[in-house]
N, C-alpha and C positions, 0 to 999 in steps of 0.2 A: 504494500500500500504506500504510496505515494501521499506525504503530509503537506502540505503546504499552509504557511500563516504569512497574511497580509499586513503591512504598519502602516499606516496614514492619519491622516486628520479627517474631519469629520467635512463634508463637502466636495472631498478630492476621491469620490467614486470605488471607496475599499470594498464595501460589501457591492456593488455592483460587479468588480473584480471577482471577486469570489463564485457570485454567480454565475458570472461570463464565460467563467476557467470551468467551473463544474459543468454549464453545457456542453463546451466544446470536447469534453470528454466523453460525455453523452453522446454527442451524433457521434463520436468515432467509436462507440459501442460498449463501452466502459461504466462503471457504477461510478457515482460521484456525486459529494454532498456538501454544500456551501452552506455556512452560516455565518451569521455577526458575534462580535462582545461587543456591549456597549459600554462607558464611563458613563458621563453627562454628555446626553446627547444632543448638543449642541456645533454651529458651523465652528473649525477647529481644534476642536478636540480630540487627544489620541482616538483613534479608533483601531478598534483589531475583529479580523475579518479571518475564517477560515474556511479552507478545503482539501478533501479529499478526492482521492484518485483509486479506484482499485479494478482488478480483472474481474474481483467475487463481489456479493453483498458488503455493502460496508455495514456495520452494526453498530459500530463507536459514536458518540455523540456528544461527546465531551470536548473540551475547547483541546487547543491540539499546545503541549507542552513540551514536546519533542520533535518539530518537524524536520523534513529533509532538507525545505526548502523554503525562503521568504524572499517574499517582495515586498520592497521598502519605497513606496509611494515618498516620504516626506522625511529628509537626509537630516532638517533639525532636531526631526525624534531619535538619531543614533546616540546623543550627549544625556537627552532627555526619561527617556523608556528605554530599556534591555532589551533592545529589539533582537538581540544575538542569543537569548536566555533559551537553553534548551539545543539550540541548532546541531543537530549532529557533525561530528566532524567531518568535512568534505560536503558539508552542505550546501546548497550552491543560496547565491543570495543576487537577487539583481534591484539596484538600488539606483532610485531615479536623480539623477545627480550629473556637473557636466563637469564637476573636482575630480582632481583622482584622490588615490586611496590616502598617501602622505598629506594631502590637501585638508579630507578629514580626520585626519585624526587615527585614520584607520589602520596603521600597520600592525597593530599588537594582536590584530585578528586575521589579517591578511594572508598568513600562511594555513589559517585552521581551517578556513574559507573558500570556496571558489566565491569571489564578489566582482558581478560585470554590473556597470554601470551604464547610463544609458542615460543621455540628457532626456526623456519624455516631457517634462510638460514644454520641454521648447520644440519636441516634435508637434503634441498637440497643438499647441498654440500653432502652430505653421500649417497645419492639416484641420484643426477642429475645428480652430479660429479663439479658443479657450485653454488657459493650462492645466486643462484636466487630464492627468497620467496616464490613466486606468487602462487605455486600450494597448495604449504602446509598450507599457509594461508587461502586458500578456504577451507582444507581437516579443518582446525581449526576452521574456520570459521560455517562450516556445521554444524559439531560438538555441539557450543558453542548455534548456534543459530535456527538450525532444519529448516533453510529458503529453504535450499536445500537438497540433501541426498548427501552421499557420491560416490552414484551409478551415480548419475546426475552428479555430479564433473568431475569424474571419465572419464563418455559417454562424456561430454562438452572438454577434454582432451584428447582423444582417437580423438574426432572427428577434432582437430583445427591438431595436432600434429603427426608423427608417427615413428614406430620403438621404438628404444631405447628411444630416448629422452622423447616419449609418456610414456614408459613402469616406465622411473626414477621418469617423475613429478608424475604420477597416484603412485607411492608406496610411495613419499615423501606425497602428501595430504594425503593418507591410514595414514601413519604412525602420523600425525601429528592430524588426526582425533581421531585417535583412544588413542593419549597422550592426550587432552582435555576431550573425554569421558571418558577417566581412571579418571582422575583429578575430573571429577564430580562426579563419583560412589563413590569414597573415601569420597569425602566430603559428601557427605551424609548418607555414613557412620559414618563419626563423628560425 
């Protein structure tokens, strides 16, 4: 089973995330269950969003304390929230940010970590028209960690959303996808 937990603020699209990611696993025929934690639910406030992935029935339903994998929507909450608390080690982490790792702060975890970064809301903004994350970070997410495709993102996006708004987030994940698989091709080139 495949864990995933979401970090964001409250406005910036976490438990829509969560949703988006459990469809796209759905059409691709897979079990998978999205839920919220809420704090005070108010616009910016931590929010924590999760999902799950599996082959089989998922049965768990409890907030996820040990994931494999997070997506970190809002780069202020790494000083602020433990957003790392639990993360297995080699857990991949893709964190909407256009710093690198020394920038934040972040080298004390950088080796325990797979952490790909990925400017999103200045994708969205360029594609949405708004810097709301949420799609590109799936589109990076897919990318970094092949849990879902980009097609499934894509259909889980088409399907929630439509029109324009459908057409900006599906090219912001594309675009955000396809910067993370760049970023790996290279590197293993080197």
């Amino acid at each position: 089973m495949l864990q995933i937990r979401i970090h964001g603020r409250g406005g910036q699209g976490v438990v829509t995330a969560a949703e988006l990611l459990s469809v796209a696993a759905f059409l691709e025929g897979r079990h998978a269950q999205a839920f919220p934690s809420f704090g005070s639910e108010r616009t910016g406030a931590p929010v924590v969003a999760f999902c799950r992935i599996d082959e089989r029935l998922i049965r768990s339903h409890e907030p996820i304390a040990h994931p494999d994998a997070l997506i970190v929507q809002d780069p202020s909450l790494l000083h602020q929230v433990d957003v790392f608390g639990g993360l297995r080690d080699g857990g991949v982490v893709v964190l909407n940010t256009g710093r690198t790792i020394a920038e934040l702060g972040l080298e004390d975890v950088a080796g325990r970590f797979a952490i790909r970064t990925v400017p999103a809301s200045e994708i969205a903004r360029e594609h949405v028209g708004r810097p709301i994350p949420s799609a590109a970070l799936l589109g990076a997410f897919a990318a970094a960690t092949g849990a879902v495709t980009i097609d499934a993102v894509a259909a889980a996006i088409r399907e929630r959303f439509a029109g324009p708004v459908a057409a900006g987030n599906v090219a912001a994940a594309e675009a955000a996808h396809d910067l993370v698989a760049n970023e790996a091709q290279e590197a293993v080139r080197a």
